[in-house]
Each structure stands twice: as structure tokens, then as C-alpha cells.
ROSE-4610 file (N, C-alpha, C; in Angstrom, 1 decimal, always signed):
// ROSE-4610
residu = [X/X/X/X/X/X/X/X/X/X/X/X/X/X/X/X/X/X/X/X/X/X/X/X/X/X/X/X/X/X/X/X/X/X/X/X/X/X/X/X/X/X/X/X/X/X/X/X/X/X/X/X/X/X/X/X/X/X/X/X/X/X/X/X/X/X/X/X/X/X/X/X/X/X/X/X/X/X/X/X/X/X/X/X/X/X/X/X/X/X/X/X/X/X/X/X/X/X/X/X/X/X/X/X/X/X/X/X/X/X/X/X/X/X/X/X/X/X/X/X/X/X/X/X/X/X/X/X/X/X/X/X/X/X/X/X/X/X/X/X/X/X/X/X/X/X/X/X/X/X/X/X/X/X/X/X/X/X/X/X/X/X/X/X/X/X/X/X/X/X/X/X/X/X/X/X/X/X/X/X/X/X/X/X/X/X/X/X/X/X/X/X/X/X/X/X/X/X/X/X/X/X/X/X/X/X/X/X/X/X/X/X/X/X/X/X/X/X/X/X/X/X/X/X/X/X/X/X/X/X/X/X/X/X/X/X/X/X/X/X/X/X/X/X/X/X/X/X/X/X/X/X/X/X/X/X/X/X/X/X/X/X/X/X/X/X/X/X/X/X/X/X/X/X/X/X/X/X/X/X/X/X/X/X/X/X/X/X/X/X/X/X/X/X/X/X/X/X/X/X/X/X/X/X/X/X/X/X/X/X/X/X/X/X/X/X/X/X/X/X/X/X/X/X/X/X/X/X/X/X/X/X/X/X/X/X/X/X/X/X/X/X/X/X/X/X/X/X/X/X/X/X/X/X/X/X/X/X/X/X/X/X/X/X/X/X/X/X/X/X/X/X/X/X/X/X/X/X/X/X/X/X/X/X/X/X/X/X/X/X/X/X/X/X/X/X/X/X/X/X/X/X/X/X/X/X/X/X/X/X/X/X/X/X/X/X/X/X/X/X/X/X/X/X/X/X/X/X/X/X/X/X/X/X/X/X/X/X/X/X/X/X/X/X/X/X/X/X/X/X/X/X/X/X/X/X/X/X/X/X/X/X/X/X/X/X/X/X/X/X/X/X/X/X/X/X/X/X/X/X/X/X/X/X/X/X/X/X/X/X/X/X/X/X/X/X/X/X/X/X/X/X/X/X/X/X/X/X/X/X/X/X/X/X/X/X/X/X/X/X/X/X/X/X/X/X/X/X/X/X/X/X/X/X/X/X/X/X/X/X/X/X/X/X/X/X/X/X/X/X/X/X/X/X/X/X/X/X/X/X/X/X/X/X/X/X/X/X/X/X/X/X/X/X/X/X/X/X/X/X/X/X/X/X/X/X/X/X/X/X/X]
num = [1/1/1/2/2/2/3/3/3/4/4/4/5/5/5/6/6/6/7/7/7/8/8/8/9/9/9/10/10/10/11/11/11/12/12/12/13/13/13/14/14/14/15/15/15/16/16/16/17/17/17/18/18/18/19/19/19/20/20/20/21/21/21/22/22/22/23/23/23/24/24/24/25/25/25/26/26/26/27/27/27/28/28/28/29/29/29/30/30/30/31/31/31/32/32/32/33/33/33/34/34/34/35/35/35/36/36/36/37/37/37/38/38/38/39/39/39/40/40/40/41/41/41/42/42/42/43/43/43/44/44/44/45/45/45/46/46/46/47/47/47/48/48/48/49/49/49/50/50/50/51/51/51/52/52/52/53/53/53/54/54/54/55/55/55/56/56/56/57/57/57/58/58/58/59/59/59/60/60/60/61/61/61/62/62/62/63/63/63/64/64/64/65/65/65/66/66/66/67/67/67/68/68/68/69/69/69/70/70/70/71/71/71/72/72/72/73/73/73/74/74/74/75/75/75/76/76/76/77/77/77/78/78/78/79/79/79/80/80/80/81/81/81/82/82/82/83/83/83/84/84/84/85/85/85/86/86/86/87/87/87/88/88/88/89/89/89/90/90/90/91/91/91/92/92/92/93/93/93/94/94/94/95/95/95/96/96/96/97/97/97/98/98/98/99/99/99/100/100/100/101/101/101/102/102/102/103/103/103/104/104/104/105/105/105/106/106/106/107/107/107/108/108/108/109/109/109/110/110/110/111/111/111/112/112/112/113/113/113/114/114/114/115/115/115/116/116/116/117/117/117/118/118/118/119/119/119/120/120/120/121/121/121/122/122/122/123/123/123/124/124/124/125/125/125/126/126/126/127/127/127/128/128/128/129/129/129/130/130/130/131/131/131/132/132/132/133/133/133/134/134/134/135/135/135/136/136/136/137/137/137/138/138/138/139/139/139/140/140/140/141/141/141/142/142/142/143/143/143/144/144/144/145/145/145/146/146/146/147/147/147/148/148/148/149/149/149/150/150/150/151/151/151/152/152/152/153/153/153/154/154/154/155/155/155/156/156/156/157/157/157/158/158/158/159/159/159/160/160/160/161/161/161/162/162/162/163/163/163/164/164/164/165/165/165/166/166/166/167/167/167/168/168/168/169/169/169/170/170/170/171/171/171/172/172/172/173/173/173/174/174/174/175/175/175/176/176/176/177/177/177/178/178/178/179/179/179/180/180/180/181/181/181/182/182/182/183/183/183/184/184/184/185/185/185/186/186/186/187/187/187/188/188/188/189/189/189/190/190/190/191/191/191/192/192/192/193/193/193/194/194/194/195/195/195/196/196/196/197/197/197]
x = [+13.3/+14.4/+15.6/+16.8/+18.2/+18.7/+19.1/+20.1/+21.4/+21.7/+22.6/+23.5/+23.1/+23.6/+24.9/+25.6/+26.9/+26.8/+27.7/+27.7/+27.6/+26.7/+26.9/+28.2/+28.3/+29.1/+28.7/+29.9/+29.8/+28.6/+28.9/+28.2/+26.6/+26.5/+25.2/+24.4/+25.4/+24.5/+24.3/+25.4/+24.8/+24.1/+23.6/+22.6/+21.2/+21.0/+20.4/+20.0/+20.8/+21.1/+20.5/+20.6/+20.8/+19.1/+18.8/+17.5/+16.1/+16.7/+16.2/+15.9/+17.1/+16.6/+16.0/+15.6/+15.1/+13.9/+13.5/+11.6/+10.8/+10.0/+8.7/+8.3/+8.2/+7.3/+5.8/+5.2/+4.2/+3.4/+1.8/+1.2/+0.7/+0.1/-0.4/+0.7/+0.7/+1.6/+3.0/+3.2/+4.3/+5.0/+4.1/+4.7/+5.3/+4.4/+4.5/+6.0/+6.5/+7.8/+9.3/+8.8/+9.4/+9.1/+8.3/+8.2/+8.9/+9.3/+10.3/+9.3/+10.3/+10.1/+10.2/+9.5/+9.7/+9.5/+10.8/+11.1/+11.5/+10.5/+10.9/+11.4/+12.5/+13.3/+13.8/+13.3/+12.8/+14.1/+15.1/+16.5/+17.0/+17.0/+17.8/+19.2/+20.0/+21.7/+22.0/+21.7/+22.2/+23.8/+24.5/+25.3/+24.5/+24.1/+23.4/+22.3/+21.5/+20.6/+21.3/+22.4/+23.0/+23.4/+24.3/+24.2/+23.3/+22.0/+21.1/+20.9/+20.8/+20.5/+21.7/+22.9/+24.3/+23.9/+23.8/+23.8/+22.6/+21.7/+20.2/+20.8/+20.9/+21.4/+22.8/+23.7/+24.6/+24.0/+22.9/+23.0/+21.9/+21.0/+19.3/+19.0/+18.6/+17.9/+16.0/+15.5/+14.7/+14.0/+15.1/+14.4/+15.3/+14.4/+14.4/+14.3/+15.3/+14.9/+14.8/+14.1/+14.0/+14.1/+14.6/+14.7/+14.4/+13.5/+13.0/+13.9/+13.5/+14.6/+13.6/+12.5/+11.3/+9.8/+9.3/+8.3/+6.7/+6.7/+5.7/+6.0/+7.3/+7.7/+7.2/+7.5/+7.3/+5.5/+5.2/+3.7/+3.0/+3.4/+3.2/+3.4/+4.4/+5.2/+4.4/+3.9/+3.1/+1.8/+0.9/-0.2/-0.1/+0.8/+1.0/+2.4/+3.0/+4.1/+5.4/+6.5/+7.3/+7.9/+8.7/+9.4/+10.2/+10.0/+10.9/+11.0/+12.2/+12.5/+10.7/+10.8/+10.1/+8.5/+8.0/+6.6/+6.6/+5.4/+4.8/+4.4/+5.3/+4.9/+4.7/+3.7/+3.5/+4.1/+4.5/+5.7/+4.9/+6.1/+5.8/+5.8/+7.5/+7.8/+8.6/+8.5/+9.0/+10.4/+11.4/+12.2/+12.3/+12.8/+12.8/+13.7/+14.0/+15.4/+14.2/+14.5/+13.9/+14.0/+15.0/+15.1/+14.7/+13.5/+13.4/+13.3/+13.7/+13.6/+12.3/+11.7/+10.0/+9.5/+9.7/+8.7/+9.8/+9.0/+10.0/+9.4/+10.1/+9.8/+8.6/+8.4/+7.5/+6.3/+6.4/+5.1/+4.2/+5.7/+5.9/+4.2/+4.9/+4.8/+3.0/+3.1/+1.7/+0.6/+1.6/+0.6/-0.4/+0.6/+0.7/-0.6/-0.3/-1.1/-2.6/-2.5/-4.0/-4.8/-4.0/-4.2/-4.6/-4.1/-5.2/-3.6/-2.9/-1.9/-1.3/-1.0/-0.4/+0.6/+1.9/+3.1/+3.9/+4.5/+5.7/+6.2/+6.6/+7.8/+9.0/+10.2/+11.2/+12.3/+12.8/+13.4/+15.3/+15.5/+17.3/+17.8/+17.8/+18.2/+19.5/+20.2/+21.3/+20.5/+19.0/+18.7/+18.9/+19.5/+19.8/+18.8/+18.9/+17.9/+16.9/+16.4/+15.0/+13.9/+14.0/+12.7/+12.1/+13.3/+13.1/+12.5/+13.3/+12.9/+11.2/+10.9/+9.8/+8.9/+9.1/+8.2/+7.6/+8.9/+8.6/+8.0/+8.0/+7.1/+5.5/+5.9/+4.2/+3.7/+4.4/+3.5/+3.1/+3.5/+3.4/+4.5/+5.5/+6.9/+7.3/+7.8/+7.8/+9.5/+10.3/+11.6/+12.0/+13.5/+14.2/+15.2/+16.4/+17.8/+18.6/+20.1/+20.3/+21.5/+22.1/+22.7/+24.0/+24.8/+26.3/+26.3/+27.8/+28.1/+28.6/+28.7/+28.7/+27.9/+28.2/+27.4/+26.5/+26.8/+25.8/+24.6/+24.8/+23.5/+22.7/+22.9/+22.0/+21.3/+22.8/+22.0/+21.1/+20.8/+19.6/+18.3/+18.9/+17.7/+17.0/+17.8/+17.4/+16.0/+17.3/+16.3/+14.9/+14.9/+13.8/+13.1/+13.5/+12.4/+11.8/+12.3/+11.7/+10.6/+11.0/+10.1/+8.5/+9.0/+7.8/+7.2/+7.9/+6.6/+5.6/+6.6/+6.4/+5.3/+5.5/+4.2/+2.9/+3.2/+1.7/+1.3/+2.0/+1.5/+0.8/+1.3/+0.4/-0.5/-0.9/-1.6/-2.6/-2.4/-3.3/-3.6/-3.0/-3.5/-4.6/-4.1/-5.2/-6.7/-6.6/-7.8/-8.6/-8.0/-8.5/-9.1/-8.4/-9.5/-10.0/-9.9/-11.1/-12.4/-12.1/-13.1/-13.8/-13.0/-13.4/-14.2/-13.9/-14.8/-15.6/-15.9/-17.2/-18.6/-19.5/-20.9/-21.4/-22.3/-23.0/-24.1/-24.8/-26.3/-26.3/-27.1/-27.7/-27.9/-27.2/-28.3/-27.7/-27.0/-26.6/-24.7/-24.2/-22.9/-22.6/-21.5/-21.1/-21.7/-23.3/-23.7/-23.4/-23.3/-22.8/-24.0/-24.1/-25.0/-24.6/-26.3/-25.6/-26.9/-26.4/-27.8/-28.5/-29.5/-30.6/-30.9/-30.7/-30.7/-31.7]
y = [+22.2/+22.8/+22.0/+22.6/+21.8/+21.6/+20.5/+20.0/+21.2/+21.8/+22.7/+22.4/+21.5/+21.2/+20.8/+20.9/+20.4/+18.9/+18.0/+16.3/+16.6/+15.6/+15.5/+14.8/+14.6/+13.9/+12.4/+11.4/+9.7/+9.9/+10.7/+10.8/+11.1/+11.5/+12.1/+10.4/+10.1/+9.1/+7.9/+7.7/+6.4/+6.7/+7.8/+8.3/+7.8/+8.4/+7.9/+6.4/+5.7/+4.5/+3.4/+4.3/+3.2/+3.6/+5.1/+5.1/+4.3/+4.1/+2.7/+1.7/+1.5/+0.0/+0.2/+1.2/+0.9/+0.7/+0.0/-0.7/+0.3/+0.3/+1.1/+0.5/+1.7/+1.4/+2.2/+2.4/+2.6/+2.3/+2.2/+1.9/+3.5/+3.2/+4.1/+4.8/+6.6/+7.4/+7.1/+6.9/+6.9/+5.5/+4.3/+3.5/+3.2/+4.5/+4.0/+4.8/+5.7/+6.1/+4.9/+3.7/+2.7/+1.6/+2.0/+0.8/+1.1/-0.4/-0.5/+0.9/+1.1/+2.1/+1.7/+1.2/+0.8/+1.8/+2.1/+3.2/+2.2/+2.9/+2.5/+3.6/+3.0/+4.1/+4.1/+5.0/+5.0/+5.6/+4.7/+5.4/+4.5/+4.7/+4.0/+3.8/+4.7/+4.6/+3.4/+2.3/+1.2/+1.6/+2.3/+3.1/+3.7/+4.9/+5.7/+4.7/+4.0/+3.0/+2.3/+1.7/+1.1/+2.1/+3.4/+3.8/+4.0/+4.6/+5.4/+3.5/+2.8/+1.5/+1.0/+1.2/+0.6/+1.9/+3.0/+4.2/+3.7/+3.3/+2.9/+1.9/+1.0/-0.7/-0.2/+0.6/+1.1/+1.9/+3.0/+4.1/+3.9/+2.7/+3.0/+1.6/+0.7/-0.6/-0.4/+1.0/+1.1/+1.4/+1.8/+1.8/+1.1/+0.6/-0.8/+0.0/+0.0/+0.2/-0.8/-0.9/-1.2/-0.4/-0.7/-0.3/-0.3/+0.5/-0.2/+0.9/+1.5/+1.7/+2.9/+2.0/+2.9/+3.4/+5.0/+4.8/+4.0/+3.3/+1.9/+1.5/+0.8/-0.4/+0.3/+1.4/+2.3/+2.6/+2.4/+2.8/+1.2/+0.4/-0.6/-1.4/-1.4/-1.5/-0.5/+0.4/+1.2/+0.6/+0.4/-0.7/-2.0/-2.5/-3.8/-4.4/-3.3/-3.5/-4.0/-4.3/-4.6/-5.7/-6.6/-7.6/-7.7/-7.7/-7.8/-8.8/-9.3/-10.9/-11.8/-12.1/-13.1/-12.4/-11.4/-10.9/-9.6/-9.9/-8.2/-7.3/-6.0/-5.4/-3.9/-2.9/-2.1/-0.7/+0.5/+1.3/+2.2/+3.1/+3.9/+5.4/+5.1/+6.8/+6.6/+7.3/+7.1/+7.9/+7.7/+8.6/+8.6/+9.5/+9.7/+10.3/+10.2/+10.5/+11.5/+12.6/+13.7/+12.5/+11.8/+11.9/+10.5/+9.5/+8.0/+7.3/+6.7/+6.2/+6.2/+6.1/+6.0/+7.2/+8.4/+9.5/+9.9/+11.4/+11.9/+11.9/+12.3/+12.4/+13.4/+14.3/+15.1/+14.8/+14.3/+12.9/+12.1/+11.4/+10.1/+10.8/+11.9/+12.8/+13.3/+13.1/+13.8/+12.9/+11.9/+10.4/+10.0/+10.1/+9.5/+10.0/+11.3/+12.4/+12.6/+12.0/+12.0/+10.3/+9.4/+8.4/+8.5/+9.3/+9.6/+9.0/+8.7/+8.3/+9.1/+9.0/+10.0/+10.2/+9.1/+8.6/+10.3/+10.0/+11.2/+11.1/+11.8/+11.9/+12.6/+12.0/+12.9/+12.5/+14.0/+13.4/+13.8/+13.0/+12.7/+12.7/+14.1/+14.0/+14.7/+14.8/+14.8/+16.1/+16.6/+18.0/+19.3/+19.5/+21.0/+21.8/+23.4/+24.2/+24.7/+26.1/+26.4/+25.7/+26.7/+26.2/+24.2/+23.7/+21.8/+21.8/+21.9/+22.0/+22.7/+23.6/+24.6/+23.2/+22.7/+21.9/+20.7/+20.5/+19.2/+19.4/+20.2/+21.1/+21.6/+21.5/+22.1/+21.0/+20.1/+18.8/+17.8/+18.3/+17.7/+17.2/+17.1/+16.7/+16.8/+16.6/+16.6/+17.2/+16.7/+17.4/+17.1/+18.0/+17.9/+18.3/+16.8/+16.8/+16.7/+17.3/+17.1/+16.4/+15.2/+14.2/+14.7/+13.9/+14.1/+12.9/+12.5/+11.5/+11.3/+12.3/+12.5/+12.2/+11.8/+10.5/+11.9/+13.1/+14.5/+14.1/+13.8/+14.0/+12.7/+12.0/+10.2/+10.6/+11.1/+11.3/+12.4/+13.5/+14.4/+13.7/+13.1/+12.3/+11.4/+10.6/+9.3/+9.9/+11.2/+11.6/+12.3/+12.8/+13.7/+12.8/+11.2/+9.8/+9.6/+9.8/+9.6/+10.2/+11.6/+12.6/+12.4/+12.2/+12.4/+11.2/+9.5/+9.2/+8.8/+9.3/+9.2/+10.5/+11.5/+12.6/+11.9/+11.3/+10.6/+9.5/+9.0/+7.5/+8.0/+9.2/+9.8/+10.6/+11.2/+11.8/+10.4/+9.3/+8.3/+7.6/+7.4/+7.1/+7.6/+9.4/+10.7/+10.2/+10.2/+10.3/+8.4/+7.8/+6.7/+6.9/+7.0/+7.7/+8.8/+9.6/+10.1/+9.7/+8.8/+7.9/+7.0/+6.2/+5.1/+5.8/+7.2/+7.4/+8.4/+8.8/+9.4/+8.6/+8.8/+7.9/+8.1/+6.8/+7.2/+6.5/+6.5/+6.6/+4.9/+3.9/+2.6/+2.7/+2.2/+1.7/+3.3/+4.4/+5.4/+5.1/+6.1/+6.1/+7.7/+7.4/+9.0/+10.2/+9.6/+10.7/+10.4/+12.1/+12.1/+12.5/+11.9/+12.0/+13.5/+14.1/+15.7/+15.3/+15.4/+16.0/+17.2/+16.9/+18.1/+18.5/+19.8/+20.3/+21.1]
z = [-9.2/-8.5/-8.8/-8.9/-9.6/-7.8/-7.8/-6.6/-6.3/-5.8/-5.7/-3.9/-3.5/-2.2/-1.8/-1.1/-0.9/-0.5/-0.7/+0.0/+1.2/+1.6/+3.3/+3.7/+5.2/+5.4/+5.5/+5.9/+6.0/+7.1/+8.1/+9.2/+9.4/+8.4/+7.8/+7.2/+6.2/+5.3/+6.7/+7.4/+8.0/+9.1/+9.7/+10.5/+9.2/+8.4/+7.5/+6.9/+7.2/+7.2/+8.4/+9.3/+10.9/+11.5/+11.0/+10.8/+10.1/+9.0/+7.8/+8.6/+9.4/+10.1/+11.2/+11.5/+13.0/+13.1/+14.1/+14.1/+14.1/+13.8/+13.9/+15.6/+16.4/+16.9/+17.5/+16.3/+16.6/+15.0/+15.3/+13.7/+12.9/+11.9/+11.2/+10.4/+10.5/+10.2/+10.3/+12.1/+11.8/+11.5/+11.5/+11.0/+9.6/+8.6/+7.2/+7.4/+8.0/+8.0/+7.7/+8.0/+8.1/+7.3/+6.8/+5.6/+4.0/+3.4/+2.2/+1.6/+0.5/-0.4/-1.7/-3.1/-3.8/-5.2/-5.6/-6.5/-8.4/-9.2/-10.7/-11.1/-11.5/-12.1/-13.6/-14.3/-16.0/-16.6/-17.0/-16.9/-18.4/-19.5/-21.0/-20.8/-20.0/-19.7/-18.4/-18.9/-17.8/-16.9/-17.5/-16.1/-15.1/-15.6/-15.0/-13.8/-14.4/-13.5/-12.9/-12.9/-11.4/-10.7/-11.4/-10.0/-8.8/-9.5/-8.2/-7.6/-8.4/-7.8/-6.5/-6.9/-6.1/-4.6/-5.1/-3.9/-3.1/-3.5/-3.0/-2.2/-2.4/-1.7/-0.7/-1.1/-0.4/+1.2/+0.9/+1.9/+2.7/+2.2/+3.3/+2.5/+3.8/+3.7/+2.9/+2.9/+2.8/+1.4/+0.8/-0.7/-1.8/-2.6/-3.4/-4.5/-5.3/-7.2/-8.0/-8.7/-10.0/-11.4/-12.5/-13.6/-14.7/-15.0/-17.1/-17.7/-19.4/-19.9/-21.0/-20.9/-21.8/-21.0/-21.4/-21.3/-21.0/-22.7/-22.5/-20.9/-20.6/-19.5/-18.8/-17.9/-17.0/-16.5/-17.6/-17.9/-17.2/-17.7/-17.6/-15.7/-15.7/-14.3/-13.1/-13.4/-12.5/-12.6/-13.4/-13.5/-12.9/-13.1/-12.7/-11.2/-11.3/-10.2/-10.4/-9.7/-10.1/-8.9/-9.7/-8.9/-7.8/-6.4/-5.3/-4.6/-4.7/-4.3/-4.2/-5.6/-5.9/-5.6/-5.1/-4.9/-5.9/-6.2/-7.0/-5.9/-6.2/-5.2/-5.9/-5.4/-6.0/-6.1/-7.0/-6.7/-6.8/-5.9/-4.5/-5.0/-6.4/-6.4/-7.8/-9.0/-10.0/-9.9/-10.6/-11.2/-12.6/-13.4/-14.2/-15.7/-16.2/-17.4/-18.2/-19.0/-19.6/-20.7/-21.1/-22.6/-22.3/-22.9/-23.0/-24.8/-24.9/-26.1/-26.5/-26.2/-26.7/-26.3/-26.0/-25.6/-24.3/-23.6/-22.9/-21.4/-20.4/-18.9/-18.4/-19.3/-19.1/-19.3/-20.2/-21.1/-20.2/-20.0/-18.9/-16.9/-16.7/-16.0/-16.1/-16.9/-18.3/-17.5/-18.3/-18.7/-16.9/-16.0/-14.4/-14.1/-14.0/-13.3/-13.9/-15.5/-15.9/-15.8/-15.5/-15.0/-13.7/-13.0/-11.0/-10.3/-10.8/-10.1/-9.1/-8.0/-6.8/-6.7/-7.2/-7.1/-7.2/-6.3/-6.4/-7.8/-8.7/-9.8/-9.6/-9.9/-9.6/-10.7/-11.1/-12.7/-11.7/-12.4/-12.5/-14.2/-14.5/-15.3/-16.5/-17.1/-18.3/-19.2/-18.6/-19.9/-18.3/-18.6/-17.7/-18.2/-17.0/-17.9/-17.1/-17.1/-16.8/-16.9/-18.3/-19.3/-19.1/-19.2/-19.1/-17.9/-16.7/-15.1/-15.1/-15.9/-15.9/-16.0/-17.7/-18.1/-17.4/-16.8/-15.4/-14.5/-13.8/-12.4/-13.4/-14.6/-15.1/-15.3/-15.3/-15.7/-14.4/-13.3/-11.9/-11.2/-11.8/-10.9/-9.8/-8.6/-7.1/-7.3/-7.9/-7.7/-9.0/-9.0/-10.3/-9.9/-10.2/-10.5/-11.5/-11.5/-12.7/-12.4/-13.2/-13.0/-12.9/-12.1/-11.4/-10.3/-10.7/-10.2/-8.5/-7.9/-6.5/-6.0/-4.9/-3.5/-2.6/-2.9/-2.2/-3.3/-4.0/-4.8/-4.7/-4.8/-4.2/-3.4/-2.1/-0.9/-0.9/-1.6/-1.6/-2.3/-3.6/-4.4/-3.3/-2.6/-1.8/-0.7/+0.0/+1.2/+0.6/-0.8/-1.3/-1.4/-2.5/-2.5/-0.9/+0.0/+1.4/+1.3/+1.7/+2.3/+1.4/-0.1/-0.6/-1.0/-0.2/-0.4/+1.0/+2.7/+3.7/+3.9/+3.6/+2.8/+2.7/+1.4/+0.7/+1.7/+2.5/+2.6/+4.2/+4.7/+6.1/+5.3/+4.1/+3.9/+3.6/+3.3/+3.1/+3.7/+5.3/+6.6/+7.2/+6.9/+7.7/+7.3/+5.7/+4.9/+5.0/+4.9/+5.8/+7.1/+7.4/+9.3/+9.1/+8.4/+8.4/+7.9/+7.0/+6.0/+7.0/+7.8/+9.1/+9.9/+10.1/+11.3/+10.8/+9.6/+9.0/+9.5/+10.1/+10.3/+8.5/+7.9/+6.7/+7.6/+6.3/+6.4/+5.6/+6.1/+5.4/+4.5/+3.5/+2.0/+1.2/+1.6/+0.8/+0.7/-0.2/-0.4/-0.5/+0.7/+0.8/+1.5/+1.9/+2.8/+4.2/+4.7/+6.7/+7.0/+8.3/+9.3/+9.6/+9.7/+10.4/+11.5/+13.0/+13.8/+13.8/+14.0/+13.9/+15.8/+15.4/+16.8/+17.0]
């Protein structure tokens, strides 16, 4: 889907903002609501990648970019993680450019999803278009923007990085507890106890 939203207001982003910082207090679900967000963002236009980077640091304490430039790196950086003040830490939610010097977003996209990877994908990108947008969403994409320099659009990209990886990270809480409180059987894997009545 193309961004087609009007800017919010200042009032908007620093509600957004003042949210970021506020404690968790409670664990599990709603605590992953409050934890950093660590986004690689697969972007060859070093303009283009500071911005979502400066809007990121600007509007929400909560998500962290990093930036490679190619495919390979991106590929790479998801296996192995990326650098945050001095710790490897593992990322959360990809963005993405259609067009990468070594291969393209939809590829990129391709590649994730047949790897088992869960990671949100979300392209920010300079190819307009159905048909492109089509190809992105056929290949597993979570959203699709198309690049413009207005502070309405961060702020949609930013909040969509939210949602979808505060999404995944309760759906991987749920499934944990449900995993924890499955009874098995000694000495098997994967079987449930059923009583016999």
C-alpha cells in the first residue's frame, strides 16, 4: 500500500515520542511494547539513509537504525546483527530500497522469507507503481512506501515499524506460553498429554 496520509501534527509526533519513553510497567506482551526497536535499513542513497535515520533519533527514543547499502550486507547483518553502542544486537524490522546495487528489494524480500525469517519488511522506496508495490506484497512485504521528503511520512513509516514489530514480538510471547504451559510426555518431543476419560 502507497502512504497517502496527510502529516500529523508536532502534537501528534511528541505524544509519540513521550510514549517511547515511558516505563513498561508490566512484563511479557505488554512489556515488549517498550522495548528498543532495532531496524536495518538497506538503503545505497546515503542521503536518503540519514534521513529515516535523523527522523528516527529525532521523533521516538525507541527505534535505532542502522544502515548497509547492499543486498549481500543486509543479508549478512540479519544473520549476524548489527552494532548498537558497542553490543551486537539482533534486528527487529528491515527497510528497504527496490533498487540495491547488488540485486533488488523484492529479492532481498524473497531471500528473508525463505530463510524462516519473521522480520517485518518494509520498502521505502523511489520505484512508484502498482505492479512494483504488487511484486513487494507477493513476495511477503508488510508495507510499502514511496519516498518523499516530508516529516508525515517518517512519522507513518516509524509508527508502521512499531506496530509491526510490537505485533510479532506478542505473537512470540503468546506462543511461548503456550509452549511453557503445554504438559509433554518424558523422554518424547512435542507430544501432549491428553486424559483419558
Amino acid at each position: 500500500m502507497t502512504n497517502h496520509t496527510s502529516p500529523p501534527s508536532d502534537a501528534r509526533a511528541d505524544t509519540n515520542a513521550a510514549a517511547d519513553r515511558s516505563e513498561p510497567t508490566a512484563t511479557g506482551a505488554t512489556g515488549a511494547r517498550y522495548a528498543p526497536i532495532t531496524v536495518l535499513q538497506v538503503e545505497p542513497d546515503a542521503r536518503s539513509a540519514e534521513l529515516l535515520e535523523a527522523f528516527a533519533a529525532r521523533l521516538t527514543d525507541r527505534v535505532r537504525v542502522r544502515s548497509v547499502k547492499r543486498f549481500a550486507d543486509a543479508l549478512d547483518a540479519v544473520e549476524t546483527g548489527v552494532e548498537v553502542d558497542g553490543e551486537r544486537v539482533p534486528v527487529d524490522c528491515v527497510v528497504t530500497e527496490q533498487r540495491l546495487p547488488d540485486g533488488d528489494g523484492v529479492a532481498l524480500t524473497e531471500r528473508l522469507r525463505e530463510a524462516g525469517h519473521g522480520l517485518p519488511v518494509v520498502f521505502h522506496t523511489t520505484c512508484p507503481g502498482e505492479e512494483r508495490e504488487a511484486a513487494a506484497f507477493g513476495a511477503g512485504a508488510d508495507a510499502y512506501f514511496e519516498k518523499g521528503s516530508d516529516r508525515g511520512r517518517f512519522d507513518a513509516i516509524l509508527d508502521r515499524i512499531r506496530a509491526l514489530v510490537d505485533e510479532r514480538r506478542e505473537r512470540e510471547v503468546t506462543t511461548d506460553a503456550r509452549s511453557a504451559s503445554t504438559p509433554r510426555t518424558p523422554g518424547t518431543s512435542g507430544e501432549t498429554l491428553r486424559s483419558e476419560e
